[in-house]
VOBA-1610 file (N, C-alpha, C; in pm, whole numbers, padded with zeros to 5 digits, always signed):
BEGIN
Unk+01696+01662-01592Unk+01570+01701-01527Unk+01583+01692-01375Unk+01613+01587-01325Unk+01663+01565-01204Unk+01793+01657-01089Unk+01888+01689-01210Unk+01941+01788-01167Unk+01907+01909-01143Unk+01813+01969-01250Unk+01770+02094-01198Unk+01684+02066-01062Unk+01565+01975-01067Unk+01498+02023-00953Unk+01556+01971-00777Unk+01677+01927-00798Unk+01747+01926-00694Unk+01758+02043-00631Unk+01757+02153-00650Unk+01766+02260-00588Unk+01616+02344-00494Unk+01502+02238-00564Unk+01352+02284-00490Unk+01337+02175-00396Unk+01409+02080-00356Unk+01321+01958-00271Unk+01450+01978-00158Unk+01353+01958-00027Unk+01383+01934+00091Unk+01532+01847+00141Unk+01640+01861+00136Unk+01706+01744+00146Unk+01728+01680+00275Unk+01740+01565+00218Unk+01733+01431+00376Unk+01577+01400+00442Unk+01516+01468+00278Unk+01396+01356+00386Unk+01276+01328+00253Unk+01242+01173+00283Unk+01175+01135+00141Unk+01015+01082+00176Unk+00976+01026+00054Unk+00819+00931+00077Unk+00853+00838+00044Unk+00774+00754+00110Unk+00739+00595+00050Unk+00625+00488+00092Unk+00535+00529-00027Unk+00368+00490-00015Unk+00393+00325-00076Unk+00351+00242+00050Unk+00262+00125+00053Unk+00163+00089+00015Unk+00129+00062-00104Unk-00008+00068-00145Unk-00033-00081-00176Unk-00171-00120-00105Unk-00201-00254-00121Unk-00334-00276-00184Unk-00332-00417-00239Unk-00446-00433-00273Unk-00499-00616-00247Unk-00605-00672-00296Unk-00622-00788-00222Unk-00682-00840-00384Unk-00616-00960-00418Unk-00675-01013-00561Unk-00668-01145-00571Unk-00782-01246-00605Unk-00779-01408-00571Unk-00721-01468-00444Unk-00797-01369-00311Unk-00793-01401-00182Unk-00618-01371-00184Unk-00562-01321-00250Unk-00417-01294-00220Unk-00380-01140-00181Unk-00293-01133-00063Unk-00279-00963-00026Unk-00156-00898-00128Unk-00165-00809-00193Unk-00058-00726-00312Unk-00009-00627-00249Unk+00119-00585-00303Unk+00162-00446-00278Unk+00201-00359-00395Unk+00179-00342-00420Unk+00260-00208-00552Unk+00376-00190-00549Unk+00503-00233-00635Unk+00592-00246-00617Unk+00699-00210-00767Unk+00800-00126-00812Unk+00855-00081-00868Unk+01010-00182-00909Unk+01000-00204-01027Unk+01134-00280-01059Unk+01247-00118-01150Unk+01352-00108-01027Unk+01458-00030-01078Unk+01537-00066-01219Unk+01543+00032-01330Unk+01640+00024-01404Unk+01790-00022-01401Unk+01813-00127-01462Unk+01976-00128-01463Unk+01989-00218-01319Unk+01893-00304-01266Unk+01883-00322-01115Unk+01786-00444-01083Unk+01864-00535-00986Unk+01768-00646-01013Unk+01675-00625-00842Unk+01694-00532-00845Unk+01594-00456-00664Unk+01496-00439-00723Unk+01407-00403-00646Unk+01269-00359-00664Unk+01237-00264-00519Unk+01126-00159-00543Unk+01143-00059-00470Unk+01022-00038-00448Unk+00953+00037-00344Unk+00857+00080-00340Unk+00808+00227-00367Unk+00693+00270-00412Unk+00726+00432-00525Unk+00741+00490-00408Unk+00791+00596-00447Unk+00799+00738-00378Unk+00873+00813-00409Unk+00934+00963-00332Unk+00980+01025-00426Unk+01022+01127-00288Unk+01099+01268-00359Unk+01129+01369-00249Unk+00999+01505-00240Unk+00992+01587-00130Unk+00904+01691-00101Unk+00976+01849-00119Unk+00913+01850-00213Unk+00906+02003-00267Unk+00945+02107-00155Unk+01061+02217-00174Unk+01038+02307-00069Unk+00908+02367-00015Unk+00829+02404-00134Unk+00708+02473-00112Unk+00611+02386-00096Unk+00587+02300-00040Unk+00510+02169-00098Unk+00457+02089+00052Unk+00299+02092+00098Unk+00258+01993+00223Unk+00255+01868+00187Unk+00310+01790+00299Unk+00392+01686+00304Unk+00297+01600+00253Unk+00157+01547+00269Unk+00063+01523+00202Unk+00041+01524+00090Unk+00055+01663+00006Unk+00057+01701-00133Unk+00177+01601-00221Unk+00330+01612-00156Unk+00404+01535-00205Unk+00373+01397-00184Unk+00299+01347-00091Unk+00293+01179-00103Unk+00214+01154-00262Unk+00147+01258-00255Unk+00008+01234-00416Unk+00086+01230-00486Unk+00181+01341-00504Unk+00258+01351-00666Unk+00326+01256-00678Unk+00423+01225-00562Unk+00551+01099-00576Unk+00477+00982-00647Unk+00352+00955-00574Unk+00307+00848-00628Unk+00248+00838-00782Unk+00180+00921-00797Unk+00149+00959-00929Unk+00218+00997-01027Unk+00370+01046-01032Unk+00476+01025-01071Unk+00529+00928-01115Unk+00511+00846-01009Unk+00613+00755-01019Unk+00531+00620-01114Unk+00428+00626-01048Unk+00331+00504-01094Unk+00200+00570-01168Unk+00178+00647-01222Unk+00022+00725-01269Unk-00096+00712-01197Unk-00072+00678-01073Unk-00218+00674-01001Unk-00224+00772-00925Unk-00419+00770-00975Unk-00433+00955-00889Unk-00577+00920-00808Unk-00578+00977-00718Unk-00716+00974-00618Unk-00673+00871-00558Unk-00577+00867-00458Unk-00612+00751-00384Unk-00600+00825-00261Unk-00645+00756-00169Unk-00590+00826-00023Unk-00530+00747+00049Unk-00398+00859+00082Unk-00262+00784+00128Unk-00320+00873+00321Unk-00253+00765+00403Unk-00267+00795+00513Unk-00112+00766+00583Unk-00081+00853+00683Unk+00040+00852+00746Unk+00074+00734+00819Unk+00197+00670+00840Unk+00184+00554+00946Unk+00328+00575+01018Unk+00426+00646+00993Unk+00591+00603+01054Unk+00654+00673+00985Unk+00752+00706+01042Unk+00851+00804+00983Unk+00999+00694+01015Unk+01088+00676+00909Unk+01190+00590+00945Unk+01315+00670+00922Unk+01419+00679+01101Unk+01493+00730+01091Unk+01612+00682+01140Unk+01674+00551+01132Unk+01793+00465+01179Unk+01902+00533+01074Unk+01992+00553+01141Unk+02084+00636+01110Unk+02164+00555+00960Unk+02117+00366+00973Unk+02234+00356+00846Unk+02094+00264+00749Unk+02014+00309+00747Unk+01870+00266+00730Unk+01870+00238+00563Unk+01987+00305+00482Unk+01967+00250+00370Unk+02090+00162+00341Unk+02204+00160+00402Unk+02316+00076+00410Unk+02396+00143+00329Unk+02516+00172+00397Unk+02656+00206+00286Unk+02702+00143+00208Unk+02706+00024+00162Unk+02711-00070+00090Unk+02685-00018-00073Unk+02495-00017-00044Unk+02420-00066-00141Unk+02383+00154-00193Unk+02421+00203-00116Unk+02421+00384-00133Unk+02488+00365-00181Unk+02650+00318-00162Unk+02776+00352-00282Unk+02767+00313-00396Unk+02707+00161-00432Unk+02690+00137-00521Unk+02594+00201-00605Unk+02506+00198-00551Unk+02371+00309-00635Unk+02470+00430-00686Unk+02504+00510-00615Unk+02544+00652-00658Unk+02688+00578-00749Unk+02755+00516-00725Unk+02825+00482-00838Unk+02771+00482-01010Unk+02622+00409-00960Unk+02562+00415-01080Unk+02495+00526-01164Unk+02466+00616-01043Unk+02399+00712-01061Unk+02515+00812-01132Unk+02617+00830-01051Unk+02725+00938-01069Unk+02808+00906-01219Unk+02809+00756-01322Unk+02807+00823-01423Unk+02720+00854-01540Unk+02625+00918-01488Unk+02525+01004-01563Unk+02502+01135-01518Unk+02510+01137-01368Unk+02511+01297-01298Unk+02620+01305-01187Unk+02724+01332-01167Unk+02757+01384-01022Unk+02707+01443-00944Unk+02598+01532-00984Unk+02555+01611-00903Unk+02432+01585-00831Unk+02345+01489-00899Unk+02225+01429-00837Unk+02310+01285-00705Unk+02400+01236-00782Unk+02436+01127-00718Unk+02511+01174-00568Unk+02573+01298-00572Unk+02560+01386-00429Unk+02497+01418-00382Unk+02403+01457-00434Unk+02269+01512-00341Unk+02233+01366-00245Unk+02181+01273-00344Unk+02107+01163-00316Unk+02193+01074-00189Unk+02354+01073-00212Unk+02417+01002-00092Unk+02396+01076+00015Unk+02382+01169+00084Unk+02322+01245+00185Unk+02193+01120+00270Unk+02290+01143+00427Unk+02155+01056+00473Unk+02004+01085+00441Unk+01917+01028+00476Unk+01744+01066+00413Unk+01673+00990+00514Unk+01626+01060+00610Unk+01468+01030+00674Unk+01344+00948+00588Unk+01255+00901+00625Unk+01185+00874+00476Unk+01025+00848+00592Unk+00975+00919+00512Unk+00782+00926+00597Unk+00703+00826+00517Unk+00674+00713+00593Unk+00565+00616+00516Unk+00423+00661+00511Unk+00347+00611+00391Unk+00214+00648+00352Unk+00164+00497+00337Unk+00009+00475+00439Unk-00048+00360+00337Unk-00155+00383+00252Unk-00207+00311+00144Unk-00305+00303+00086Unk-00375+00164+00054Unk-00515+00208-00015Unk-00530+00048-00067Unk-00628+00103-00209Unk-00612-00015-00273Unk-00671+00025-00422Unk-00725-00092-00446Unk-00800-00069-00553Unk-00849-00204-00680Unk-00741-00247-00715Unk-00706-00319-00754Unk-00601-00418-00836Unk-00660-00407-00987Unk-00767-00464-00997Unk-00825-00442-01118Unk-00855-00310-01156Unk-00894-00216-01123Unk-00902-00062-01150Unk-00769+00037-01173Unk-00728-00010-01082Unk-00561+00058-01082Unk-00428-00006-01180Unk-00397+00020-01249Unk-00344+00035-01400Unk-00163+00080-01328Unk-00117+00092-01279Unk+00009+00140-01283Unk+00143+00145-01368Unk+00157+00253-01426Unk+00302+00311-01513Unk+00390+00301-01468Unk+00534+00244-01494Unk+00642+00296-01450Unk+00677+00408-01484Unk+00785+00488-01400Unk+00806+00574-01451Unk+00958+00596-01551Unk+01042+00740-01553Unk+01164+00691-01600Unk+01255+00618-01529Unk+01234+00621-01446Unk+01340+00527-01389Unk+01353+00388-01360Unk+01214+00335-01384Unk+01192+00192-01348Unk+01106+00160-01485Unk+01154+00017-01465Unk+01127-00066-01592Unk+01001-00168-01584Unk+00961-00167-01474Unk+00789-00224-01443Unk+00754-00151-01286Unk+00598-00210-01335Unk+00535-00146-01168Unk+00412-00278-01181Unk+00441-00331-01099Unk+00380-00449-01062Unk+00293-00487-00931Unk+00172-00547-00932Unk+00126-00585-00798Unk+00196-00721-00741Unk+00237-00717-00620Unk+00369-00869-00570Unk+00289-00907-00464Unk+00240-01057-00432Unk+00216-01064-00365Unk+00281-01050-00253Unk+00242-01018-00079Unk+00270-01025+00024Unk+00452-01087+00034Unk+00324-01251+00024Unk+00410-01380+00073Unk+00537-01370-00062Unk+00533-01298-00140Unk+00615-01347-00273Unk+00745-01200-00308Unk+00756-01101-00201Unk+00788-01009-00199Unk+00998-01064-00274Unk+01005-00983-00342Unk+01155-01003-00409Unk+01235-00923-00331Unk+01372-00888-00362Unk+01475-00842-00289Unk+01422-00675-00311Unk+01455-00663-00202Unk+01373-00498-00188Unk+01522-00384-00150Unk+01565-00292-00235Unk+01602-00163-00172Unk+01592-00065-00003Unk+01706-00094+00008Unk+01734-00053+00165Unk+01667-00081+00228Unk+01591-00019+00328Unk+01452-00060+00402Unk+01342-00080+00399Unk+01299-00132+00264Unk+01127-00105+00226Unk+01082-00182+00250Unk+01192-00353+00286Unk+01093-00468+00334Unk+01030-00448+00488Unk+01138-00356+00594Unk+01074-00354+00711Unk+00963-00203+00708Unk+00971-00149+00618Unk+00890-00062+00567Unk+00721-00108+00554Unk+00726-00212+00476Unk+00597-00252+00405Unk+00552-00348+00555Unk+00662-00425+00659Unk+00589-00480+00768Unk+00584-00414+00866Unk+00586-00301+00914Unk+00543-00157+00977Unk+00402-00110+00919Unk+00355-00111+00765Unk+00248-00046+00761Unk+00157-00199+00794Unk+00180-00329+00792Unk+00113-00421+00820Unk+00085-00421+00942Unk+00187-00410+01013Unk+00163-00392+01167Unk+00059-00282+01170Unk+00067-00186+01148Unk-00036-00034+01196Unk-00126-00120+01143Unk-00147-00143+01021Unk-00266-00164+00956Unk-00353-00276+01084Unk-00283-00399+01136Unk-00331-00468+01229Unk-00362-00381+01332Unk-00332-00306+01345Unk-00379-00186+01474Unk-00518-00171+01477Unk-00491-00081+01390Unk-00619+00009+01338Unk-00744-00080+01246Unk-00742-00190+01267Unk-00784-00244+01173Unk-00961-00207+01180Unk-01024-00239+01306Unk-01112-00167+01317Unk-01204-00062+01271Unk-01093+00067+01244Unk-01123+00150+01211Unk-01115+00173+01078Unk-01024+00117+00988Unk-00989+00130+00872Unk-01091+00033+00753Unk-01180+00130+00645Unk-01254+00055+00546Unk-01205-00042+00468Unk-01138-00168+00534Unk-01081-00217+00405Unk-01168-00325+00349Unk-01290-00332+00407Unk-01387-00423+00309Unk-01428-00363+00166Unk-01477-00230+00165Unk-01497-00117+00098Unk-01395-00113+00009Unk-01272-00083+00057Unk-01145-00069-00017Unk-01084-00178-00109Unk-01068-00295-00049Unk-01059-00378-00118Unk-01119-00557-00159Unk-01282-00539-00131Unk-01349-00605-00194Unk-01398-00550-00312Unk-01480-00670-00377Unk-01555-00560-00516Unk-01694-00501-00479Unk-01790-00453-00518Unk-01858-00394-00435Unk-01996-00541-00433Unk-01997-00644-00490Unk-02041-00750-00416Unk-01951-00909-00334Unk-01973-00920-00234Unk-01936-01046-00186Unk-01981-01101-00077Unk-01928-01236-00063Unk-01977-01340+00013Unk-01913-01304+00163Unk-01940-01330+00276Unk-01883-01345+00403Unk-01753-01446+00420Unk-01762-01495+00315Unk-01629-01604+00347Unk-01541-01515+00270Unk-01549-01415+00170Unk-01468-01315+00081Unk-01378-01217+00200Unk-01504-01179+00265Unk-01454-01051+00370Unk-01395-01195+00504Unk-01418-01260+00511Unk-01315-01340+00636Unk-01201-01382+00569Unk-01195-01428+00482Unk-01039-01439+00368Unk-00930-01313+00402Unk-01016-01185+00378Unk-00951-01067+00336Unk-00891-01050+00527Unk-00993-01066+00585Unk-00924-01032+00750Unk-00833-01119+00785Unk-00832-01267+00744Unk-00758-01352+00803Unk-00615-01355+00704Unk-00622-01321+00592Unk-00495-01235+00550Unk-00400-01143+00583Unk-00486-01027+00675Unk-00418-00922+00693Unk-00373-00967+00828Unk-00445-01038+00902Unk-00390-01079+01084Unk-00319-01196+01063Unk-00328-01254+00919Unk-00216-01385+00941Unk-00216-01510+01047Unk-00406-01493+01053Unk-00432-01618+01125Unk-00605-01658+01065Unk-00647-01794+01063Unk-00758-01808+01074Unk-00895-01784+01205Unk-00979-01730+01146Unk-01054-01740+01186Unk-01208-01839+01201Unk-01257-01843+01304Unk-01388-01933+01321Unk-01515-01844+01228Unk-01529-01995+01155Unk-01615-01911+01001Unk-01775-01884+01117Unk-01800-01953+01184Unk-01947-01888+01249Unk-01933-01816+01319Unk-01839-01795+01402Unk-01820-01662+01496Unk-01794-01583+01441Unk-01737-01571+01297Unk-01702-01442+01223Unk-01790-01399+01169Unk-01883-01493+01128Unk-01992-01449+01030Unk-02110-01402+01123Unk-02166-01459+01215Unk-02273-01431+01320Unk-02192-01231+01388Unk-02122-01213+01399Unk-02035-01078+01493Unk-02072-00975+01390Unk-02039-00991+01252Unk-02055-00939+01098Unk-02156-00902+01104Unk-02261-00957+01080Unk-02361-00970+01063Unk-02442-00871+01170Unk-02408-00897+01277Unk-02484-00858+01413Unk-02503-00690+01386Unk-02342-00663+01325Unk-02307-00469+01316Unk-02414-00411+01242Unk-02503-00468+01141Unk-02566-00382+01066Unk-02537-00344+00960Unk-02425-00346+00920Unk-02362-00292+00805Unk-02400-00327+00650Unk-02445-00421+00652Unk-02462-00446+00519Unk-02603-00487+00485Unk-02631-00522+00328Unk-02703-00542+00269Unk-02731-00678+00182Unk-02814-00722+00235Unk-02832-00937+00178Unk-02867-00858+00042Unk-02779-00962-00078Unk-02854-00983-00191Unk-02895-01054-00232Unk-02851-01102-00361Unk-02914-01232-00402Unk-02782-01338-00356Unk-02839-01467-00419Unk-02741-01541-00384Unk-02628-01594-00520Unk-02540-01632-00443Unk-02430-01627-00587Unk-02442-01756-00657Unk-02458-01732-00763Unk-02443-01824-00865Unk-02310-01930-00881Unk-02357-02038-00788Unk-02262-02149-00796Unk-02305-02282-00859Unk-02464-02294-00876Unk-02492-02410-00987Unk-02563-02503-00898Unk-02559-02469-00744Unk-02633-02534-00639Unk-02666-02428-00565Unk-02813-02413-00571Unk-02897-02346-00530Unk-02940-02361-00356Unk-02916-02443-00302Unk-02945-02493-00219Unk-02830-02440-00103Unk-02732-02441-00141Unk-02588-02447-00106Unk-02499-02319-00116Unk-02531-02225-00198Unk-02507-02098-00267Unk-02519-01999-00186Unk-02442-01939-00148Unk-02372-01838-00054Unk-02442-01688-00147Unk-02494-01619+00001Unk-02535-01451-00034Unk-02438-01382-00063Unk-02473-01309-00168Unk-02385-01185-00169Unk-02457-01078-00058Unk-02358-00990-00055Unk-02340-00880+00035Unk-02313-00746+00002Unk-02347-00664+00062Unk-02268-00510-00013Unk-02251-00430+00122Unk-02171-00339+00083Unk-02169-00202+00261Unk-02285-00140+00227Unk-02381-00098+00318Unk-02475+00000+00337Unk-02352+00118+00402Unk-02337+00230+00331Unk-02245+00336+00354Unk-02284+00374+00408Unk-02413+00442+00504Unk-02362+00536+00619Unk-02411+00451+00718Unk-02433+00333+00737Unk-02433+00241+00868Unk-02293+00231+00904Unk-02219+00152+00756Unk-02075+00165+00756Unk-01996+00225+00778Unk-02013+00340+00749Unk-01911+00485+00776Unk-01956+00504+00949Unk-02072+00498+00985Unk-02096+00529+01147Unk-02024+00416+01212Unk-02062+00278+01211Unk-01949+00176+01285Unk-01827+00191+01252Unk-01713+00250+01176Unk-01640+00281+01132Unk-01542+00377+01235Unk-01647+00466+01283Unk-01602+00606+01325Unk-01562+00518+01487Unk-01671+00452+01530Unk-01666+00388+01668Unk-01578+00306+01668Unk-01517+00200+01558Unk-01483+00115+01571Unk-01554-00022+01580Unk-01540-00099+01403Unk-01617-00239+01421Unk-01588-00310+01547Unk-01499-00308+01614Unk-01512-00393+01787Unk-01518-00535+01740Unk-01463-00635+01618Unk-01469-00713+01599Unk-01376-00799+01698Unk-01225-00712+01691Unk-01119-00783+01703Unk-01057-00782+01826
//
């Protein structure tokens, strides 16, 4: 199968979507265990001759792992000339080449590779391996295993952007559930910046934007003591969004 469609995809230049998610205050990534291989990889895949570069981030991923609707956003294109190592290429295509010669040529050919991030439910999102890999797993951050050529400085490139942009990017929305506490959404920030934050200055700044909606309070068995839930009011949210929460 692989051999034939070697002849429709672009050569020397690939995807590889970062997809995260946040579960028991812990940050995840989506992460692929190779056949025959004690690496682990992050999905992705090659771009169709006929095919916007966009379009191929969806399929690779959905391919590779069965998830569909997510939205992948651009962050880096990685192009160091020995970026997957001669080493660990020979050996692969060793492995590869006795089952195909002809894929395992294609594939030793240097390869550009365009990063995508995303973020998902953990709990909603279900991920398949595909044929080639023997699990697809959420890993935490801090717990990341031996990774294939460059995907570990891969996955801390989209962390970095992600600290960029953080502002701008929904990831309360994205990856809270659609109720929680203020100490939930300061967990989730002080995860992604890899520092603590001051719980009243975070919570009073929060608060100030408008964005959300008081509910009831959460059921902890002390009433007195029992922390509000919260939700996004979506188009307050989506408007501070566009400007930039200005938290950070």
């Amino acid at each position: 199968m692989i051999q034939k469609e070697c002849k429709y995809w672009i050569p020397g230049h690939s995807i590889d979507c970062v997809v995260l998610g946040f579960e028991n205050n812990i940050l995840k990534v989506l992460l692929l265990k190779m056949r025959h291989s004690e690496k682990w990889s992050l999905p992705g895949g090659f771009i169709k001759k006929k095919e916007d570069l966009d379009a191929a981030a969806l399929r690779a991923l959905s391919d590779r792992t069965g998830l569909k609707s997510i939205y992948l956003s651009q962050f880096h294109t990685f192009g160091a000339y020995e970026r997957r190592g001669k080493s660990e290429v020979d050996r692969l295509m060793h492995e590869i080449g006795q089952l195909n010669k002809t894929v395992a040529q294609w594939l030793s050919n240097r390869f550009l590779t365009t990063g995508y991030f995303a973020f998902a439910d953990v709990q909603k999102a279900r991920p398949v391996p595909d044929f080639i890999s023997e699990k697809a797993e959420w890993v935490a951050i801090d717990e990341l295993p031996t990774l294939i050529f460059d995907h570990l400085e891969i996955i801390n490139k989209a962390l970095q952007h992600i600290k960029l942009k953080l502002n701008y990017l929904p990831i309360g929305d994205a990856l809270l559930p659609p109720k929680f506490t203020m100490a939930m959404l300061q967990k989730l920030y002080e995860t992604i910046l890899g520092r603590a934050l001051d719980r009243a200055n975070f919570q009073k700044k929060m608060l100030k934007l408008g964005i959300f909606d008081r509910l009831e309070k959460l059921k902890t068995g002390a009433a007195n003591k029992a922390p509000y839930l919260y939700s996004f009011h979506r188009k307050k949210y989506e408007r501070v969004l566009k400007e930039g929460i200005g938290y950070l």
